[in-house]
PLY file of the C-alpha trace (Angstrom):
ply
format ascii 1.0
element vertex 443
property float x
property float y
property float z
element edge 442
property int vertex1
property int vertex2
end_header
0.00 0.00 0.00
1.50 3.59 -0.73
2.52 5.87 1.98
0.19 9.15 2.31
1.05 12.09 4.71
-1.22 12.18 7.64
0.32 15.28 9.13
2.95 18.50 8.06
3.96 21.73 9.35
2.34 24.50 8.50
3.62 26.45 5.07
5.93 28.62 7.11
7.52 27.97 10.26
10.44 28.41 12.50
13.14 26.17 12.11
13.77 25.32 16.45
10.46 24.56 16.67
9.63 20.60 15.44
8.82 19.91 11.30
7.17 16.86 11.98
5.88 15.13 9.08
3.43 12.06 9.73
3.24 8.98 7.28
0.52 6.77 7.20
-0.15 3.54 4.90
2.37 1.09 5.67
1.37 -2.41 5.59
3.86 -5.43 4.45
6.53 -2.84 3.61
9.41 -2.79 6.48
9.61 0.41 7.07
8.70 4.44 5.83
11.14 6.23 4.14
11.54 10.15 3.67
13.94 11.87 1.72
14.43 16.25 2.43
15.12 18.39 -0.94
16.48 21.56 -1.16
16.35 22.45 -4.66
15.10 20.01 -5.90
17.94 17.81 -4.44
17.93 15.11 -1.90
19.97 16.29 1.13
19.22 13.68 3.69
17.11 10.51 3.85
15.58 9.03 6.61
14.01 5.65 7.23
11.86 3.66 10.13
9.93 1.65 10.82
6.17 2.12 12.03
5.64 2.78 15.80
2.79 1.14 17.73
-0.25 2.97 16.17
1.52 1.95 12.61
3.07 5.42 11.77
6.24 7.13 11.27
6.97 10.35 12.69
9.65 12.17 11.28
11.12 15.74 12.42
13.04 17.36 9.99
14.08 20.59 12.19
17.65 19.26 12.38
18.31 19.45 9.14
16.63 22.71 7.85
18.50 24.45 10.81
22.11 23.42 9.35
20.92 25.47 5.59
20.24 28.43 8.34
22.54 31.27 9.44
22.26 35.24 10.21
23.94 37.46 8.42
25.94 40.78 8.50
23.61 43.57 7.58
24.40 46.23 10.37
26.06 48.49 7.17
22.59 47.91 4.88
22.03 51.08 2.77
18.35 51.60 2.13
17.90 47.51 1.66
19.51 44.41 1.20
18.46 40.04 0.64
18.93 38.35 4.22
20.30 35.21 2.99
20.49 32.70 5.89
16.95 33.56 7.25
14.64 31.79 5.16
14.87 28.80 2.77
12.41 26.16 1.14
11.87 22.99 0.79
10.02 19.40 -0.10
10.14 16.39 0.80
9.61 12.72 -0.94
7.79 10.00 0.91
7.37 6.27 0.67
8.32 2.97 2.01
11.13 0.53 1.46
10.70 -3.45 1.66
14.63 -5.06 2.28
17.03 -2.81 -0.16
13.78 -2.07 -2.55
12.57 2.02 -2.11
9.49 2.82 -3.46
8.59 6.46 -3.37
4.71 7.38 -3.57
5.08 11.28 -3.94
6.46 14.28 -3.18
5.16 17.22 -0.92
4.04 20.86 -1.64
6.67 23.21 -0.75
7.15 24.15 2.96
9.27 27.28 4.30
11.39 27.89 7.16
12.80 31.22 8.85
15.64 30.98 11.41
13.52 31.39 14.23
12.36 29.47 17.94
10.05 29.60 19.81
9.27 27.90 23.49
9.26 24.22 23.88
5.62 23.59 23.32
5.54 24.92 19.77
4.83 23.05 17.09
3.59 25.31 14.66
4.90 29.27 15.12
2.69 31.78 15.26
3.76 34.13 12.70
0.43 35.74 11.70
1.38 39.31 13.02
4.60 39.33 10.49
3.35 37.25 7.09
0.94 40.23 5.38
-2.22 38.85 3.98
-3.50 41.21 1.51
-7.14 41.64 0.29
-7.73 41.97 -3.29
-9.88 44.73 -4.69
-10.44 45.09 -8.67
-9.75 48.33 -9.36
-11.84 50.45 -12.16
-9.11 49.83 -14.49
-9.62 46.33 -14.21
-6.29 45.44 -12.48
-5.93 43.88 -9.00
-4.51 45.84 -6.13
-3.93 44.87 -2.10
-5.27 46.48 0.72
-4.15 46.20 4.43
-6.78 46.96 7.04
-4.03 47.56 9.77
0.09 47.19 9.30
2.00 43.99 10.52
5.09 43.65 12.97
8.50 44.18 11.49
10.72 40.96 12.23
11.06 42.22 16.50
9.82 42.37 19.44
11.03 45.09 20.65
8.51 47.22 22.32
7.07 50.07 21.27
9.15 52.79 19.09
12.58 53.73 19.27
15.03 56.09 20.35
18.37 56.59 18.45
21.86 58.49 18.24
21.75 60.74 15.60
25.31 58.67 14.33
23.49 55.15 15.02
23.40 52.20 13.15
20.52 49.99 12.91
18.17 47.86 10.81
14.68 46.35 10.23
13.93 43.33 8.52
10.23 42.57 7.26
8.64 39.91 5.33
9.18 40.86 1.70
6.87 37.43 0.63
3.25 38.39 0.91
0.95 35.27 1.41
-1.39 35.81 -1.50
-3.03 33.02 -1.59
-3.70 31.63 -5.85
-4.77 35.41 -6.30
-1.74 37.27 -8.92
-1.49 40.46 -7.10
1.04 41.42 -9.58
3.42 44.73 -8.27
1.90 43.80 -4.89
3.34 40.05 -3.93
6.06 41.82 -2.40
6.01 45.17 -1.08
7.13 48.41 -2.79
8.04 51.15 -1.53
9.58 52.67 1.27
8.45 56.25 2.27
10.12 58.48 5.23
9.27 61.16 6.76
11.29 63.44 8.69
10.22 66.12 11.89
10.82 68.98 13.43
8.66 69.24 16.21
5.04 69.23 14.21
7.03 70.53 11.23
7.63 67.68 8.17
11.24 68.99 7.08
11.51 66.37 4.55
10.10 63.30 2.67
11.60 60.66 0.70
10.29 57.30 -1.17
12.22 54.19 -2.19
11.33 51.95 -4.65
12.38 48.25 -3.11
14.35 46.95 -6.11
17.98 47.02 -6.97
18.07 50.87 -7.62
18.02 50.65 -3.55
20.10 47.32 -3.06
17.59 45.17 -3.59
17.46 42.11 -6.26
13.13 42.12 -5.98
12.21 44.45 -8.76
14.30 46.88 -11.26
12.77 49.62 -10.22
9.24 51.59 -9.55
8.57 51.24 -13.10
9.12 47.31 -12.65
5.71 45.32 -11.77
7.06 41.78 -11.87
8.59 40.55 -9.14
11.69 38.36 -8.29
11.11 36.38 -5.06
13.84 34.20 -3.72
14.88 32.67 -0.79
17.58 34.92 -0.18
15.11 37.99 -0.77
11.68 36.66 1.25
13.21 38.40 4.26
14.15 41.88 3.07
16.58 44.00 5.36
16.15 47.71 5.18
18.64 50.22 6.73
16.66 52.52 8.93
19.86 54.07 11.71
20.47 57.66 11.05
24.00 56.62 10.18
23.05 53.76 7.99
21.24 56.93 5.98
23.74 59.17 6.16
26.34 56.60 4.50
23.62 56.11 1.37
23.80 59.77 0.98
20.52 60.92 2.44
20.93 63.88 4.57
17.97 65.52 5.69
17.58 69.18 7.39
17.46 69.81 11.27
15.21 66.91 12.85
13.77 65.15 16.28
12.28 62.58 14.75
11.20 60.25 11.54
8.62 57.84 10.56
9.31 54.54 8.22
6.30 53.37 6.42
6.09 50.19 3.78
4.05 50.42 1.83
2.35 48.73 -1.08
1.44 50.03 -4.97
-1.79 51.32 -5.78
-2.34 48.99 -8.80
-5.45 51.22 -9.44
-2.90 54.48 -10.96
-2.85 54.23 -14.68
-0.18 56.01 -15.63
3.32 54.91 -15.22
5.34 56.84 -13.01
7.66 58.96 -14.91
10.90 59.06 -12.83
11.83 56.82 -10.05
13.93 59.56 -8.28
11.29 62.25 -8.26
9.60 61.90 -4.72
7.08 64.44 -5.11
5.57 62.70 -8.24
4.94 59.43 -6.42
3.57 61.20 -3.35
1.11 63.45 -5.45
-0.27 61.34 -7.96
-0.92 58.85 -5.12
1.05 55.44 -6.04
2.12 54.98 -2.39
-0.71 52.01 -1.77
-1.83 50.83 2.15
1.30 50.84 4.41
2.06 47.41 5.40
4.81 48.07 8.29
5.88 51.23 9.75
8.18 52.39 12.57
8.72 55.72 14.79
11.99 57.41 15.39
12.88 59.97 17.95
16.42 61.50 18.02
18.56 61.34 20.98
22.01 62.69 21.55
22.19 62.97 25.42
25.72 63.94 26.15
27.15 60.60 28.20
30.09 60.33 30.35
30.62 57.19 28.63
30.93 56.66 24.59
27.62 54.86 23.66
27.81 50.89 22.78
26.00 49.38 20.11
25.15 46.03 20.20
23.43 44.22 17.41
22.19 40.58 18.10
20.53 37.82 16.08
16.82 38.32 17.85
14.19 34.99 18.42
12.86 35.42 14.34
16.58 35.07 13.02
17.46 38.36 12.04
19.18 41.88 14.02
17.95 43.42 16.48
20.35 46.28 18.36
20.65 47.81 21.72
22.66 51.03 23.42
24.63 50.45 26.55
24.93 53.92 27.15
26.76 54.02 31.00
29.83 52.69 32.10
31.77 50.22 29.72
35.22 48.62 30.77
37.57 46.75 28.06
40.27 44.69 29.82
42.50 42.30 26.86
43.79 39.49 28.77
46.83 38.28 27.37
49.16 34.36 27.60
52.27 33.46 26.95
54.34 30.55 25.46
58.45 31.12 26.44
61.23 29.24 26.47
65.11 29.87 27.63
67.35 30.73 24.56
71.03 29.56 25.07
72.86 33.36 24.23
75.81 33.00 22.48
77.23 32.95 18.96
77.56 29.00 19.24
77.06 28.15 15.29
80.04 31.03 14.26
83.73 30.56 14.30
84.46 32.06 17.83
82.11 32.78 20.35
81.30 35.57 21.92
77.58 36.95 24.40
75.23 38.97 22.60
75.32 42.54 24.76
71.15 42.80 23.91
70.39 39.35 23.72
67.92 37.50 26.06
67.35 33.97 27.62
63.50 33.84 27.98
61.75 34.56 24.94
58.10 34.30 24.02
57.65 32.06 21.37
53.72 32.80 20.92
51.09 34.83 22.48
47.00 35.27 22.53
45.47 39.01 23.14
41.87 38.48 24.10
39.42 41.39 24.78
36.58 41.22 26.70
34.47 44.45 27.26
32.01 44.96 30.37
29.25 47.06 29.05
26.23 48.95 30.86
22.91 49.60 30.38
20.89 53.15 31.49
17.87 52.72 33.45
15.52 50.72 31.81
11.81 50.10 32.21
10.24 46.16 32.55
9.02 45.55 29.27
12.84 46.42 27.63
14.18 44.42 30.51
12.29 41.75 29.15
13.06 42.07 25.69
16.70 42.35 26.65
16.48 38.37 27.44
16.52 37.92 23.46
20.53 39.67 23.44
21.74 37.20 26.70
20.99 33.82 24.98
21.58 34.94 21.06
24.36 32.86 19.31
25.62 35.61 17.10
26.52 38.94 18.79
28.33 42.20 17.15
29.31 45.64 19.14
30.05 48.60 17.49
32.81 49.93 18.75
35.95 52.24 17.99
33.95 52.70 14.56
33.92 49.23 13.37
32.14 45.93 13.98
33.41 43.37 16.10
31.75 39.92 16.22
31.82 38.81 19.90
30.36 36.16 22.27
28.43 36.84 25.63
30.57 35.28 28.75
28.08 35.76 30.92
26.16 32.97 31.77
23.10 34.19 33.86
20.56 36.51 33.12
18.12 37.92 35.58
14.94 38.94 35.26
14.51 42.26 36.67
11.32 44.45 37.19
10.88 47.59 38.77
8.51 46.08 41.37
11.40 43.75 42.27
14.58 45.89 42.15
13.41 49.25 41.75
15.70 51.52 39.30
18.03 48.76 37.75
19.90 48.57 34.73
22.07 45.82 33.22
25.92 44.95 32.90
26.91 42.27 30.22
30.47 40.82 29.31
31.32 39.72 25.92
34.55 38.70 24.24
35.65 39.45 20.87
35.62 36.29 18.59
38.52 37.30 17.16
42.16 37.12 19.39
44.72 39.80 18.24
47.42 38.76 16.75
50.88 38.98 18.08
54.43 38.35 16.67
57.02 36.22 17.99
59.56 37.66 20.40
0 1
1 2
2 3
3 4
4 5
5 6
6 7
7 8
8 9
9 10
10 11
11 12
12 13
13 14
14 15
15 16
16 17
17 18
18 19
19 20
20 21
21 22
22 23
23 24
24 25
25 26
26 27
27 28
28 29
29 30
30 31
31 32
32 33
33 34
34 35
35 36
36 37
37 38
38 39
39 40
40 41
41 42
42 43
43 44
44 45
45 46
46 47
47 48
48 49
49 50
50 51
51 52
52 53
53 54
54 55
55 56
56 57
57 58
58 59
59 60
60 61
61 62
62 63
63 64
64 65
65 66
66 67
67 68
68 69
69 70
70 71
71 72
72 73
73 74
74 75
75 76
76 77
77 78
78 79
79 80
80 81
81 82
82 83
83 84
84 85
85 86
86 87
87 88
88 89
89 90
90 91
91 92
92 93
93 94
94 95
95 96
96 97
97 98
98 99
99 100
100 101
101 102
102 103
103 104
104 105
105 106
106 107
107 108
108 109
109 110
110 111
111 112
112 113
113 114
114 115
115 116
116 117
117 118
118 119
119 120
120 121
121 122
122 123
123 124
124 125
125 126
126 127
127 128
128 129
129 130
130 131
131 132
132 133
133 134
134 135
135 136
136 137
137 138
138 139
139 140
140 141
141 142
142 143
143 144
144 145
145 146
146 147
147 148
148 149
149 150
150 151
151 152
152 153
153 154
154 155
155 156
156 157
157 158
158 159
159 160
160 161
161 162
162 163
163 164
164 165
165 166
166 167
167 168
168 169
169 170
170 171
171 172
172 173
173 174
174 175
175 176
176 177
177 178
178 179
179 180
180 181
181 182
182 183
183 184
184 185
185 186
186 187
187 188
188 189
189 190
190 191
191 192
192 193
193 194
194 195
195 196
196 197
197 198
198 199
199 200
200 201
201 202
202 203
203 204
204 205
205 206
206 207
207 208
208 209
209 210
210 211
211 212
212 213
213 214
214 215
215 216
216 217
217 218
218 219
219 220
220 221
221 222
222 223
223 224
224 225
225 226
226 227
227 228
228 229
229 230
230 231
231 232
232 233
233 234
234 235
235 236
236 237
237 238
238 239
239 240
240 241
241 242
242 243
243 244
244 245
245 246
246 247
247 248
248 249
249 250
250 251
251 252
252 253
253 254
254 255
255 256
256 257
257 258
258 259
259 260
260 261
261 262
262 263
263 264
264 265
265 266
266 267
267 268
268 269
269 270
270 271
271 272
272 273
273 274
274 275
275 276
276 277
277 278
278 279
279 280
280 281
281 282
282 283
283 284
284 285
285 286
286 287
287 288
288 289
289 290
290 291
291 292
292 293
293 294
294 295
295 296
296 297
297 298
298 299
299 300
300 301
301 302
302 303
303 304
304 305
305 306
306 307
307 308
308 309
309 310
310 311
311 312
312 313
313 314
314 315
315 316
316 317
317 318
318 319
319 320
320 321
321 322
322 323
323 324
324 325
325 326
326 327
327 328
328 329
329 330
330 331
331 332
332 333
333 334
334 335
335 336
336 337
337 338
338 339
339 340
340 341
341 342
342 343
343 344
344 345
345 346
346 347
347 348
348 349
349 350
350 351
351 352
352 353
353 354
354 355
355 356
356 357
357 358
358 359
359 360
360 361
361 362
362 363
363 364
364 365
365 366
366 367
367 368
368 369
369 370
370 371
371 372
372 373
373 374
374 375
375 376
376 377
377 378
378 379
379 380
380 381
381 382
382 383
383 384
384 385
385 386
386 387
387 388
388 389
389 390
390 391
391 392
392 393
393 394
394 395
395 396
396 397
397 398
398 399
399 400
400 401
401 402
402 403
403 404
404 405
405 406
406 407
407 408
408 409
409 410
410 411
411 412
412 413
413 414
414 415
415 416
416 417
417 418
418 419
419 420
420 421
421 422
422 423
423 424
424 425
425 426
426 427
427 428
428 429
429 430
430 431
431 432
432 433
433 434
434 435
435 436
436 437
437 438
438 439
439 440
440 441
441 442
C-alpha cells in the first residue's frame, strides 16, 4: 500500500520549533522512508519503521537548521536580501521493503525562517509578520492589495525607538506576501519605502524608495518594474533605517527630532506609469504609495554621556538583528598568555664565540590578546528588561565599537529577570569577548 502524509507543518515555520511530518499507509513494507530536498535535491534521507499505532513520525528541524545562518547587515544602505533567514523545501515520501525504495510522492513546498520559539511549539505563530493582503479590482480592471491595519516588522522590541543621531541599525520585514492563488502582480512583495522626517510638528523632509535594486535590492528593477523576483535569499528583506546607515547612502535631511518609516504597497489602481523613479514628489502626489504594510517611529537622541555609547546588534528569536545602546559605564580589559622558552645566548654556530650585549634567555615564542568588554545599560523600564532576554541567549553577537564591527560572544552565563517592582531603578551589565584574538608576533 503507498505511503500518504497524515500530518505536516504548517507552510511557514520556524526552524527550532519541530517539522514533523506524519506517514501513514504502511502495511507489508518494512519500514517508511523520507527523503528532504532543497532544490530540488535530496539532502538527507531518513528511514523507520512504524511505531505502535503503525506510523512514522519524522522531524526534519535538524536538518533545515544546518541550511540556516544570520547574516551581516548592520552596514545595509536603504535595503539588502537576508540570505540565511529563510529557505524552502520538499520532501519525498514512501516505504522501502529489504534494499527495494518505493517512493509514492512528493510534498508541496514548505518554508522555514531561522527562528524558535518555546518548547511547546509546534507550529509558530507568525500571523502578526506574514501580510495577507485583500484583493480589490480596481476600475481599471487590475488587481490591487489592501491592508486593514500594518504587521510587525521581524522584532519584538517594544514600542518605538530612540536613536543616536550617528546610530546604526536595521529592520527586517517579510518581503513574501501570502497571496493566496490570487496574482497580485506589483503587490506580492512590497514596494516602496516612504520616510518622513520632523521637526517638532514641522515635516522637514520626505523621501520614497522603490524596493528593487536601484536601492540594493534584487526584488524588482525599479518603480517602473511590476514583476517581481522572489527568492529565498530575498523573502526576508533588510532595510537600513539608523540615522547613520542613511547618512552613508547619501541621504541627509535638514534639522530633525524625529522620523517615521512606512512600507508600503502600490496602488495597482494608478494608470499612468510613473515617470521618474527619483522624483519623490511625483509618487507622493499622484498617489502610487498604496496601504502601508509596516511602519516604525523614530525619535532622536544625543544625550551627552560620560561614557561613549555601545551598540550592540544581536541575532533576535525570528533570526534576524535586532540592536541595543549600553549607554553608561563600559570597561575593556584584553587578557593576554604566553608561550616562552630559555634561549642559550651565544654565537655558538660562528667561528668564535662571543655573548650577545642585547640578547635574552626567555623569549616568548607565541602569544594570545583576548578582549573582553564589560558594558552597561541606562535605566531601563520592565518591558525592555524583558526584551533584553533575546541579546543574553543569542548565538551571534556584534558591538560597534571604535567605529567598526566586532563579532563577539556573551561570557556571561546568567541573566536575571529584573522588574521595577522587584529591584526598583536597575539597569544591566553584560560581558562579551571578541571572537577574534589579536594577533601577536614572535619575540
Amino acid at each position: 500500500m503507498a505511503a500518504t502524509i497524515s500530518q505536516q507543518p504548517q507552510a511557514t515555520n520556524g526552524a527550532y520549533v519541530p517539522n514533523v511530518w506524519v506517514l501513514d499507509g504502511l502495511t507489508t513494507e518494512d519500514r517508511y522512508v523520507l527523503n528532504v530536498l532543497i532544490n530540488g535535491t535530496i539532502v538527507s534521507t531518513i528511514k523507520q519503521p512504524a511505531n505502535p499505532a503503525g506510523v512514522g513520525i519524522f522531524d526534519v528541524s535538524k536538518i533545515l537548521q544546518s541550511y540556516l545562518e544570520p547574516g551581516f547587515v548592520e552596514l545595509t544602505q536603504f535595503f539588502a536580501s537576508t540570505p540565511g533567514s529563510y529557505m524552502s523545501y520538499q520532501i519525498q515520501y514512501g516505504t522501502e521493503t529489504g534494499t527495494s525504495v518505493t517512493i509514492d510522492g512528493t510534498s508541496i513546498t514548505k518554508f522555514v525562517i531561522n527562528a524558535t520559539d518555546n518548547w511547546r511549539t509546534l507550529n509558530m505563530d507568525l500571523s502578526d509578520f506574514i501580510p495577507v493582503p485583500v484583493a480589490q479590482l480596481c476600475e481599471n480592471s487590475n488587481i490591487t492589495a489592501r491592508y486593514a491595519s500594518p504587521y510587525s516588522f521581524l522584532t519584538n522590541y517594544p514600542g518605538d525607538y530612540t536613536v543616536r543621531s550617528n546610530e546604526y541599525k536595521t529592520l527586517s520585514f517579510f518581503a513574501k506576501v501570502d497571496v493566496g492563488g490570487t496574482n497580485f502582480g506589483p503587490n506580492a512583495a512590497p514596494f516602496f519605502a516612504h520616510v518622513e522626517y520632523y521637526n517638532g510638528l514641522t515635516k522637514v523632509l520626505e523621501v520614497v524608495f522603490t524596493i528593487g535594486s536601484g536601492y540594493g535590492s534584487d526584488i524588482r528593477t525599479n518603480c517602473q518594474d511590476m514583476t517581481v523576483n522572489l527568492t529565498n535569499n530575498n523573502s526576508i528583506t533588510t532595510m537600513g533605517v539608523g540615522p547613520q546607515n542613511f547618512a552613508d547612502a547619501g541621504i541627509t535631511p535638514p534639522a530633525h527630532d524625529r522620523y517615521e518609516i512606512h512600507i508600503h504597497a502600490y496602488n495597482n489602481c494608478v494608470n499612468t506609469t510613473i515617470a521618474d523613479c527619483q522624483d519623490f514628489s511625483e509618487i507622493l502626489a499622484d498617489g502610487y504609495l498604496g496601504d502601508i504594510i509596516y511602519e516604525a517611529s523614530f525619535t532622536i537622541d544625543d544625550s551627552c554621556e560620560k561614557f561613549e555609547p555601545v551598540t550592540v546588534s544581536f541575532m533576535n528569536q525570528y533570526g534576524v538583528k535586532d540592536y541595543f545602546d549600553f549607554t553608561k559605564r563600559n570597561t575593556s580589559i584584553t587578557n593576554t598568555s604566553r608561550n616562552n622558552y630559555t634561549k642559550v645566548n651565544g654565537t655558538w654556530s660562528s667561528s668564535s664565540f662571543s655573548i650577545n650585549q642585547h640578547g635574552r634567555g626567555k623569549t616568548v615564542f607565541s602569544s594570545d590578546a583576548t578582549t573582553s568588554v564589560t558594558i552597561s545599560t541606562d535605566w531601563m523600564e520592565d518591558n525592555i528588561s524583558e526584551w533584553l532576554e533575546e541579546l543574553y541567549i543569542s548565538p551571534s553577537v556584534q558591538l560597534y565599537i571604535d567605529g567598526q564591527w566586532e563579532p563577539c560572544v556573551i561570557t556571561q552565563a546568567l541573566y536575571e529577570e529584573k522588574t521595577y517592582a522587584r529591584n526598583q531603578l536597575f539597569q544591566h551589565v553584560i560581558t562579551v569577548e571578541y571572537a577574534n584574538n589579536q594577533k601577536i608576533q614572535r619575540g
